[in-house]
C-alpha positions as CSV (number, residue, x, y, z in Angstrom):
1,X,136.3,113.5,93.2
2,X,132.3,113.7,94.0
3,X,131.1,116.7,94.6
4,X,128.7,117.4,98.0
5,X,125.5,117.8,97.6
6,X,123.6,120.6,98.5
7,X,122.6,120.9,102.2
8,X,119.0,120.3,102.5
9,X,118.0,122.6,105.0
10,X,120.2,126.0,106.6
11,X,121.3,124.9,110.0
12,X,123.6,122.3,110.3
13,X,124.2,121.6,113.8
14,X,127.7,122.6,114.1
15,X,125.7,126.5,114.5
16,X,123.2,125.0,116.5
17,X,126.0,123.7,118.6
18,X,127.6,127.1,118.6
19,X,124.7,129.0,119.7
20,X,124.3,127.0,123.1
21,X,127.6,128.7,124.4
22,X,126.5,132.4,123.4
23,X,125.6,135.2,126.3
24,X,121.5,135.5,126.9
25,X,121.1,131.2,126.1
26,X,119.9,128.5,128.2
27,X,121.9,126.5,130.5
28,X,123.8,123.5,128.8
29,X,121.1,121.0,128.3
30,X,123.1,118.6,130.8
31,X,123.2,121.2,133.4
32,X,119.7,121.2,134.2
33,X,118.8,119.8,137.6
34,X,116.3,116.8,137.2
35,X,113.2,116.3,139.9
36,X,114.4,115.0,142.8
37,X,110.8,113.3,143.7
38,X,108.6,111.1,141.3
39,X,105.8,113.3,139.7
40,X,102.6,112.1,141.6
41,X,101.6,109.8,138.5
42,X,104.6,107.7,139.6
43,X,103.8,107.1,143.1
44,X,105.3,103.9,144.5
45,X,107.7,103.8,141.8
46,X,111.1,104.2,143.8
47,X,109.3,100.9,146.3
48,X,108.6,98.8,142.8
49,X,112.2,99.9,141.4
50,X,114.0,98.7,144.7
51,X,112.0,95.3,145.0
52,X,112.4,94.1,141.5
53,X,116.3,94.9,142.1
54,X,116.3,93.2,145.4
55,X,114.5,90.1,143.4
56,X,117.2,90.3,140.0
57,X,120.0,91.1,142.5
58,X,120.8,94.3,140.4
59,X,123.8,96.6,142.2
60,X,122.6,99.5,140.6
61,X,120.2,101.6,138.5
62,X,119.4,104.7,136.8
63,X,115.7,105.4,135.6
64,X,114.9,108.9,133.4
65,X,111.0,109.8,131.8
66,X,110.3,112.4,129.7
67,X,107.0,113.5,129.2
68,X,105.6,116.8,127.2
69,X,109.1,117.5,126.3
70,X,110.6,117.7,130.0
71,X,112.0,115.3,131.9
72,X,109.8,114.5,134.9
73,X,111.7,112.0,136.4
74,X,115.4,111.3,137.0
75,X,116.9,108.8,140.1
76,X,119.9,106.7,140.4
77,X,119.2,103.5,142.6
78,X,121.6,101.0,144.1
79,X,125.5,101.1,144.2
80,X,128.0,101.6,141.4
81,X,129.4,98.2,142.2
82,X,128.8,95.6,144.7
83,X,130.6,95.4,148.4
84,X,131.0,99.4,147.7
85,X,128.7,102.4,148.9
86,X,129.5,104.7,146.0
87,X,125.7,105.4,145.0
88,X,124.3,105.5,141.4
89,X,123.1,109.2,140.7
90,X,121.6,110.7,137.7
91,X,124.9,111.3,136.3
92,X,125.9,108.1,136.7
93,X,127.7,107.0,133.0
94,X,126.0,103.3,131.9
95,X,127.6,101.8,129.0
96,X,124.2,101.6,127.0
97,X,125.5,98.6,124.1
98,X,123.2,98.8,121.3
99,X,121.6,101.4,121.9
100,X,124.5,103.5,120.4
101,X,123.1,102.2,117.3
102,X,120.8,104.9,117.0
103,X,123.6,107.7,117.7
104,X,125.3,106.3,114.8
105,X,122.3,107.0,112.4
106,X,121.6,110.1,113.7
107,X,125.7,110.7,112.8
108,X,124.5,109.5,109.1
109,X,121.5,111.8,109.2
110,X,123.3,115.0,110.3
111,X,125.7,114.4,107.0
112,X,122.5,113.8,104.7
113,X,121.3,117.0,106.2
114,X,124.7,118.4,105.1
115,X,124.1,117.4,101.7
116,X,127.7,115.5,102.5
117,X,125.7,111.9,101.5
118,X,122.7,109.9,101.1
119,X,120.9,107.4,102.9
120,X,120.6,105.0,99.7
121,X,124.7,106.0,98.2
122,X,126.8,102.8,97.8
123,X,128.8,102.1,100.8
124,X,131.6,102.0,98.3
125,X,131.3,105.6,96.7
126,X,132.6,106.2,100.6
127,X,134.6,103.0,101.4
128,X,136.2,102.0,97.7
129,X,137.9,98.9,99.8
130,X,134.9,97.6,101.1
131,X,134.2,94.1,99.8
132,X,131.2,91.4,100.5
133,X,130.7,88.1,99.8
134,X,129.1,89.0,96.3
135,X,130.0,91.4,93.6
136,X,126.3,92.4,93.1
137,X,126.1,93.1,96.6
138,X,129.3,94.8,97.2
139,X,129.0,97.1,94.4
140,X,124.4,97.6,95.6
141,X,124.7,97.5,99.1
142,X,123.4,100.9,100.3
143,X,123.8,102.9,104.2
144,X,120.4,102.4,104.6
145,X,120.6,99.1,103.9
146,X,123.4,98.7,106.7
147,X,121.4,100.6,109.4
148,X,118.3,98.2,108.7
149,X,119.8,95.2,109.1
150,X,118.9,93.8,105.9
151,X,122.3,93.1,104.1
152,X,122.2,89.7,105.4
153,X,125.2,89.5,107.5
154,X,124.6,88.2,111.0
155,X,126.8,88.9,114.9
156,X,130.5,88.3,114.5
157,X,130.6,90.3,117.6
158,X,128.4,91.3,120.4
159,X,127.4,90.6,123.9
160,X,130.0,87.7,125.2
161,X,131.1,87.6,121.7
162,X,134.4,88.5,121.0
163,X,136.1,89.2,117.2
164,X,139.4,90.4,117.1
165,X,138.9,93.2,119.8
166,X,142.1,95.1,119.8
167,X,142.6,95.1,115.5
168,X,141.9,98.1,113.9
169,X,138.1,98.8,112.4
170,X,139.9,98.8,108.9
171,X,141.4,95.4,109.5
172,X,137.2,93.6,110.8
173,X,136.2,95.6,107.2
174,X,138.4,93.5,105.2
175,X,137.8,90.4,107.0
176,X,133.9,91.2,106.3
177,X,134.3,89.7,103.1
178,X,134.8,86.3,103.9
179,X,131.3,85.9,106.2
180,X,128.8,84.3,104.5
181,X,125.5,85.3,104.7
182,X,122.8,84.1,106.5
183,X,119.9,85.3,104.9
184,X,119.7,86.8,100.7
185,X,120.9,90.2,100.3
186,X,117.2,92.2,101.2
187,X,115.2,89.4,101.9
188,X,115.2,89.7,105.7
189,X,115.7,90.4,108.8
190,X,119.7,89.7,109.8
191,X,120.7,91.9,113.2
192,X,124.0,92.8,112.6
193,X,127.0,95.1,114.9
194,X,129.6,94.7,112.5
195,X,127.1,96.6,109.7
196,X,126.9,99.5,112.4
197,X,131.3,99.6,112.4
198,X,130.9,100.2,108.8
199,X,128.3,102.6,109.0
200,X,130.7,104.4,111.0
201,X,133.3,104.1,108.5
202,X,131.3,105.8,106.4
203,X,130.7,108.6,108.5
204,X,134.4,109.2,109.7
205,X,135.4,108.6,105.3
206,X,132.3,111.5,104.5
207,X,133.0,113.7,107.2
208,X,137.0,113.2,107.4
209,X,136.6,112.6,111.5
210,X,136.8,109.7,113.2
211,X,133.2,107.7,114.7
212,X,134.3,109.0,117.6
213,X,135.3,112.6,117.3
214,X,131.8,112.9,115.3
215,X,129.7,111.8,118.2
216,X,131.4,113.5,120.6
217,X,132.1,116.9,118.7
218,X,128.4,116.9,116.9
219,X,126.2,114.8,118.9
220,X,127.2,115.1,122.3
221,X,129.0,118.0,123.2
222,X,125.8,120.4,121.2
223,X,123.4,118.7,123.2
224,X,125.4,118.8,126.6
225,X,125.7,115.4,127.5
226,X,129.4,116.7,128.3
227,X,130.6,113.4,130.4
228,X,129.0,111.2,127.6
229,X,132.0,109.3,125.7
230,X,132.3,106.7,123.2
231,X,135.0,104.4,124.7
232,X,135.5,102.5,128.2
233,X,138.8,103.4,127.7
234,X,138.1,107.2,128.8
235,X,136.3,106.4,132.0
236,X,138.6,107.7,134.5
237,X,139.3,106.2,137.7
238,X,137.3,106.9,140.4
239,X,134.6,108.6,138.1
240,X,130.9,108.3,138.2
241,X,130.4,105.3,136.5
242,X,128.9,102.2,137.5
243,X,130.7,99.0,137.4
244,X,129.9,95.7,135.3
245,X,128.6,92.6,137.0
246,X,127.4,89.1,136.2
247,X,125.5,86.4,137.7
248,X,128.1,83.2,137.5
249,X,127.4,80.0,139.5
250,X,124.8,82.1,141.3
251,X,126.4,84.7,142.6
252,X,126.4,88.2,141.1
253,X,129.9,89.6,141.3
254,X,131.6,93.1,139.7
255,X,133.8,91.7,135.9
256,X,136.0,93.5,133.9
257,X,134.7,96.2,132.0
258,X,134.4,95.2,128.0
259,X,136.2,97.1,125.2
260,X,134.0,97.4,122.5
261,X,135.9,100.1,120.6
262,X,136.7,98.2,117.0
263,X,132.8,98.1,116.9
264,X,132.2,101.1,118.3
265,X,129.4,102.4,116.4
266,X,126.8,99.7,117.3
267,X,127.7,99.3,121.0
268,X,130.4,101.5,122.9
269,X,128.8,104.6,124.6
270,X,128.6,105.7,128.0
271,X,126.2,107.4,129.1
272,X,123.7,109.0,132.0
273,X,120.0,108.7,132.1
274,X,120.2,112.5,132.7
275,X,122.1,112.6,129.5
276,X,120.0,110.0,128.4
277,X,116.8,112.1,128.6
278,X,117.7,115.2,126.4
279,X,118.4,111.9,123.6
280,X,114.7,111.4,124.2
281,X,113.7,114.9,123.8
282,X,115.8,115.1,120.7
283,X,113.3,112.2,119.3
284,X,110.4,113.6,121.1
285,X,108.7,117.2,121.0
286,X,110.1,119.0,118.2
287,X,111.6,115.9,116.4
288,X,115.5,116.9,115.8
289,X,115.7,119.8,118.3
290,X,116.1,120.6,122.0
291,X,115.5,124.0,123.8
292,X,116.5,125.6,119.9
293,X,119.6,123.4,119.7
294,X,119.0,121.7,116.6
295,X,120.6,118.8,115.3
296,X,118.9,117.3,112.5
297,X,115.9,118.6,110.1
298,X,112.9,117.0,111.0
299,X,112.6,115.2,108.3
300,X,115.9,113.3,109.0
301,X,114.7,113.0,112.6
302,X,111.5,110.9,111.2
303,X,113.0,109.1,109.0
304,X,115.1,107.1,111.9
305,X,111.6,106.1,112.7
306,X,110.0,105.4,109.9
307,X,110.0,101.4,109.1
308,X,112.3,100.1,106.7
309,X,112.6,96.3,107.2
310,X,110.1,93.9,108.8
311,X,111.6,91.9,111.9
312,X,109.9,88.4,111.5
313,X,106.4,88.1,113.6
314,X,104.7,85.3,114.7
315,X,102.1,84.9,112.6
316,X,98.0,85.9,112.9
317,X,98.7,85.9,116.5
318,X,101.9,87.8,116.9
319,X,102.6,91.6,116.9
320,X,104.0,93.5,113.8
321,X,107.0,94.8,114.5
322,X,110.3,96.4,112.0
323,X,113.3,98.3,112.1
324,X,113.8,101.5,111.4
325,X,117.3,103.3,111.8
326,X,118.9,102.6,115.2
327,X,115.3,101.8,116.4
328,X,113.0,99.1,116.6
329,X,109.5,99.8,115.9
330,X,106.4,98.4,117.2
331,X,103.3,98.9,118.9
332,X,102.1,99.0,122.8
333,X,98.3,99.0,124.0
334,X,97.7,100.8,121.0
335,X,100.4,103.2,120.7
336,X,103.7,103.5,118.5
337,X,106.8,102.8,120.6
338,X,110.6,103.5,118.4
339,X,112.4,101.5,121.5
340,X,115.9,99.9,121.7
341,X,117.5,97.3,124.1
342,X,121.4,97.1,125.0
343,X,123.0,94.0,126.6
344,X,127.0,93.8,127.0
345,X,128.8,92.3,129.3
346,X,127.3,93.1,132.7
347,X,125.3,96.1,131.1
348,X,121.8,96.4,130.4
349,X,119.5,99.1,128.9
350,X,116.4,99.8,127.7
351,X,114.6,103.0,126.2
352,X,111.0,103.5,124.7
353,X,109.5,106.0,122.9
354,X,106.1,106.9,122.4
355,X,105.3,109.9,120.1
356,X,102.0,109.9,119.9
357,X,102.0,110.7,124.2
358,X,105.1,112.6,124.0
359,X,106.5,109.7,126.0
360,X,110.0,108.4,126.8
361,X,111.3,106.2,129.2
362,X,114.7,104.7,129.8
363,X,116.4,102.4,131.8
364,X,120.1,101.3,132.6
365,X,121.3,98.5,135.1
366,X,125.1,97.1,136.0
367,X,123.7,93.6,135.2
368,X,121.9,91.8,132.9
369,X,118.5,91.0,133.7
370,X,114.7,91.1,132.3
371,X,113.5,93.8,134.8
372,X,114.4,96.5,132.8
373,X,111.0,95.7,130.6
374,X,108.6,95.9,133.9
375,X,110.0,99.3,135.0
376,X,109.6,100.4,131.9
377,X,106.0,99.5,131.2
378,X,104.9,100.5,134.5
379,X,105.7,103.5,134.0
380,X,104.3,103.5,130.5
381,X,101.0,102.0,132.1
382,X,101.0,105.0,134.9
383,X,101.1,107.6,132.2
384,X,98.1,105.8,129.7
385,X,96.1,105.5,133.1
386,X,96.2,101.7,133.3
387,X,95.8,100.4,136.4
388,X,98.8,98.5,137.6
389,X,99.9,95.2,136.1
390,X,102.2,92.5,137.2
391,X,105.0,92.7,134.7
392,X,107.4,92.7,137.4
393,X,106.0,88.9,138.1
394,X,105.2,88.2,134.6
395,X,109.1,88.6,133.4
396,X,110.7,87.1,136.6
397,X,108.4,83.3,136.3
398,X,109.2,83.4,132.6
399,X,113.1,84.2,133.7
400,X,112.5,81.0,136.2
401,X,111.2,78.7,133.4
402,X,113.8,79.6,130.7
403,X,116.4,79.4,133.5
404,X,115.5,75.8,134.3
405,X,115.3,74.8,130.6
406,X,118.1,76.0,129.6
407,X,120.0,74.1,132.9
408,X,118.1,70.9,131.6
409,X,119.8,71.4,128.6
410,X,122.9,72.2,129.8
411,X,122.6,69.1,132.1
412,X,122.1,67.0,129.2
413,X,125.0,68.2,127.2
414,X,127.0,67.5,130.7
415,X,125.8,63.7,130.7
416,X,126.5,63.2,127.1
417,X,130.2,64.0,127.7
418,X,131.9,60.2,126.8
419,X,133.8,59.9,129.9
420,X,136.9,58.0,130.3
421,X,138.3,59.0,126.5
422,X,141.9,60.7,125.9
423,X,143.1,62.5,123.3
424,X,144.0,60.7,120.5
425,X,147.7,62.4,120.1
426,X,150.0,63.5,123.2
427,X,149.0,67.2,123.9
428,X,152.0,68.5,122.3
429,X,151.1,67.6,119.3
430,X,147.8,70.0,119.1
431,X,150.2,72.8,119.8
432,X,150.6,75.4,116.6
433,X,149.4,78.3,114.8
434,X,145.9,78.2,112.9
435,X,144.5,80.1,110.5
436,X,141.1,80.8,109.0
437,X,140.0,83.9,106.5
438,X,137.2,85.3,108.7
439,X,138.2,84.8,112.2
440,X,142.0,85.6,111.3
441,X,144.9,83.5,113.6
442,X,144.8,81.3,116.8
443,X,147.8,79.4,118.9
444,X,147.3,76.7,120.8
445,X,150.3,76.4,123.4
446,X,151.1,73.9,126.1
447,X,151.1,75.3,129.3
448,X,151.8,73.8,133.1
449,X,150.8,70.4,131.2
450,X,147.4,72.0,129.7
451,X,146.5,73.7,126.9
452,X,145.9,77.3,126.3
453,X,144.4,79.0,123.1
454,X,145.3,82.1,122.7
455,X,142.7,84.6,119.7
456,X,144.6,87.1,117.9
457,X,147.9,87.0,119.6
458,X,146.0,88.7,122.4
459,X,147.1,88.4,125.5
460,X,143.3,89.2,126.9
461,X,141.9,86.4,124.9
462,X,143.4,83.5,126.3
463,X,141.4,80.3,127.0
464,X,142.3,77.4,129.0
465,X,141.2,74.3,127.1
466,X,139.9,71.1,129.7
467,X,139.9,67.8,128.0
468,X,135.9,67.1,127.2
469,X,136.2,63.7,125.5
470,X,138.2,62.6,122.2
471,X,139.6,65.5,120.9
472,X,137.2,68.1,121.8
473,X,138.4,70.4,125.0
474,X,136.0,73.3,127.3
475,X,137.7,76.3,126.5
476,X,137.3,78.8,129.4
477,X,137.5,81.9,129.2
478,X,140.0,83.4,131.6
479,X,138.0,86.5,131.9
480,X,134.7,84.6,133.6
481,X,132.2,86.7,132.3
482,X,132.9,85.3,128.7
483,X,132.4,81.9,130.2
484,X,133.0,79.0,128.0
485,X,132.7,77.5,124.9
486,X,133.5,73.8,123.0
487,X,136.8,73.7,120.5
488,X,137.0,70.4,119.0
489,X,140.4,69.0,117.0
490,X,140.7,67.0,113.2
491,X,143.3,64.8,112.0
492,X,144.6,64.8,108.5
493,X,145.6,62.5,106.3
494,X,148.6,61.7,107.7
495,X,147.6,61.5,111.2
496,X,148.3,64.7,112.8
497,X,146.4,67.4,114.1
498,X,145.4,69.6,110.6
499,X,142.6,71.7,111.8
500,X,141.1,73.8,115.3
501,X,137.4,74.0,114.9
502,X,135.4,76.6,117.3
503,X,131.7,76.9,118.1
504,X,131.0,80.3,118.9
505,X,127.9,80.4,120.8
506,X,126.2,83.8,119.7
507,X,122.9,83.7,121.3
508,X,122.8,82.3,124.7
509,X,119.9,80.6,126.1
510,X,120.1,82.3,129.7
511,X,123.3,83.9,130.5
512,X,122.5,82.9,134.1
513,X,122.9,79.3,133.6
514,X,126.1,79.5,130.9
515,X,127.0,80.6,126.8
516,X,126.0,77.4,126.6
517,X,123.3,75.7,125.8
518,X,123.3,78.4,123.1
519,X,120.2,78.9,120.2
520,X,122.5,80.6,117.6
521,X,125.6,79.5,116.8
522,X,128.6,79.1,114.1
523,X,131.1,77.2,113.8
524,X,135.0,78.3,112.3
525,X,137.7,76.2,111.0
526,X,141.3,77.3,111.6
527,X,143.4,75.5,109.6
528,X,147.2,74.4,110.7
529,X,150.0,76.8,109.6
530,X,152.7,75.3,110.6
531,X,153.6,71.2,110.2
């Protein structure tokens, strides 16, 4: 048995916690009312907010600065959902996607603080199961090197991405072992949610409580973010939380909420941006504290920031960017910004901070959308006292020429369809159970004349496959906002269907237009199982 380490410094935040609920304290951080009116350095912001929403045909928004370690600015805009006049509020919860990320190394950080683990122990002194694609690398690969990015292991899961949704986070660490990698182990950049599940793995192994219950019990609850939670599953009905919604065929309409929970450490908290601002302060100020509730050392706080693997850059003309933990790190007119985006199904955010002005600014939309960025750097601009620029204009032309190339390409693949073809078997005969190590089991059935492909005998992964050309089908998703994707069928050496091959289209072009045309992609091979 190991024995814990020494903590490093003599408040873990469990007392910190503690102390926020004993007489003579401050309010709970959550309970303290935000402005209701933009400080006068934001003038005009509410009128730029509500155009650039009116232009993106975003439902709703929330919007939260800090500044000088208070938060000067807090305002819901729009509606929760569309066709509803529910308005978004300060409080309003946001499923925030990746930027959970940086929850779950702060999780890691308040158990190095602990002296309960290190940044650079073996992920298997905590997770003796857990298995890569290389011995060397199973038995080197570090918790640092998971938060960074850099063990080489790219999406299996993400935004429109699905991987076995409703399996158990043990059963997607087992699997792990059959992804092969996409860059060397440490030799480079790979952006990776599944890494972030494992990371909170380790924290539930080290600390003998769930992901979840950690966040919540020593994250959330001690700072007062006490409607924050890490699962869609515990939005209640009727709450205070905005609805999901998608641009499909031109129209923006409300889609089903996406349960992220078997990855929940890189993308599945909800939150407010009033909630969102006392995570800023926790960054900003006094790095690891709030109004004395202190949650990790500063040291621990820093090192979340401090760069530990270099995102590629374009060259003598590009900007220098990296990764820390949970944050990306780069530069804006001159200053440091630790920022993070978060794009899920129908869920957008983004959050900057800038130490070096005290500086933090987030924001959270019910649809995905490049907007986010000019808000965001307006107000950055207002508060380094640069006279207004068009980013608002600047993102929405470069959204209009990626939107048309990407609908030229998508045209293309459209007139390249070999019309007139049939499948080379009767559709009965593609019917069966498939298999592949990574992405686990598929079944292809016949329904009403047409096939269906149903993912992990789950019933909310069904796809309806429309004959393409030759043996390759359109498989739809039946839940729209997963759109559609190209399955293709081989014949072995007898003659029958031996093999289901999927192209899972991980990086869209412009989700506006389709998943596909698509600029990162892989491909899986399910094998038959049955003759």
């Amino acid at each position: 048995m190991r024995v814990p380490r020494r903590p490093r410094f003599p408040f873990p935040a469990f007392l910190a916690a503690l102390a926020v609920m004993l007489p003579g304290t401050a309010l709970p951080l959550a309970a303290q009312a935000p402005p209701t009116a933009p400080p006068s350095v934001l003038e005009g912001i509410d009128a730029f907010v509500q155009a650039g929403m009116e232009t993106w045909g975003i439902p709703g928004l929330g919007l939260a600065v800090v500044k000088d370690d208070q938060v000067v600015y807090a305002r819901g805009y729009g509606v929760l959902e569309t066709g509803q006049d529910r308005p978004v509020t300060p409080s309003t919860l946001f499923g925030i996607a990746s930027v959970s990320k940086a929850f779950t190394a702060a999780a890691v950080g308040i158990l190095v603080d602990e002296g309960v683990l290190d940044w650079d122990d073996p992920v298997v002194r905590h997770l003796p199961g857990f298995q890569l694609y290389d011995p060397y690398v199973t038995q080197t690969v570090t918790i640092r090197d998971l938060l960074a990015h850099r063990v080489g292991i790219g999406r299996m899961t993400g935004n429109r991405i699905t991987w076995m949704p409703h399996r158990e986070r043990s059963e997607l660490v087992y699997r792990i072992r059959y992804a092969e990698p996409e860059q060397t182990f440490r030799n480079g950049y790979v952006y990776s949610n599944v890494m972030y599940m494992v990371a909170g793995e380790v924290v539930a192994a080290a600390s003998g409580m769930s992901w979840d219950a950690f966040i919540t019990e020593r994250i959330l609850r001690p700072l007062g973010m006490d409607r924050g939670n890490t699962s869609v599953t515990r939005i209640a009905e009727g709450e205070d939380a905005a609805w999901p919604h998608q641009e499909i065929e031109g129209e923006v309409v409300p889609i089903p909420r996406r349960n992220f929970d078997n990855v929940g450490p890189s993308a599945s908290l909800n939150l407010s941006v009033e909630e969102l601002a006392i995570w800023m302060r926790l960054h900003l100020g006094t790095p690891g504290e709030v109004d004395g509730v202190r949650l990790l050392s500063p040291a621990t706080a820093r090192e979340l920031h401090r760069a530990q693997n270099r995102i590629p850059d374009a060259g003598l003309m590009g900007s220098l960017s990296s990764y820390g933990l949970g944050f990306q790190l780069s530069s804006f007119e001159g200053r440091r910004v630790s920022q993070h985006g978060g794009a899920t199904d129908g869920m957008n955010t983004s959050l900057w901070l800038l130490p070096e002005e005290n500086l933090g600014v987030v924001v959270v939309t019910n649809t995905f959308n490049s907007f986010m960025t000019a808000v965001v750097q307006r107000v950055v601009d207002r508060y380094l006292e640069i006279p207004d620029r068009p980013h608002d204009v600047r993102v929405w032309e470069n959204h209009q020429r990626n939107f048309a190339r990407a609908q030229a390409t998508r045209d293309s693949i459209h007139a390249a369809r070999d019309m007139g073809t049939s499948p080379s078997r009767p559709l009965a005969e593609f019917q069966g159970r498939y298999l592949d190590s990574l992405y686990a089991d598929a079944e292809v059935t016949l329904e009403n004349g047409a096939l269906v492909l149903r993912l992990w005998g789950d019933d909310s992964q069904l796809l309806d496959l429309e004959h393409w050309h030759h043996d390759t089908f359109r498989a739809s998703w039946r839940n729209r906002a997963q759109r559609e994707k190209f399955v293709w069928f081989t014949r072995g050496e007898d003659g029958g269907i031996d093999a289901l091959h999927v192209r899972w289209n991980l990086r869209h072009d412009v989700i506006q237009v389709g998943v596909y045309p698509a600029w990162y992609t892989r491909e899986a091979t399910f094998r038959r199982a049955d003759p």
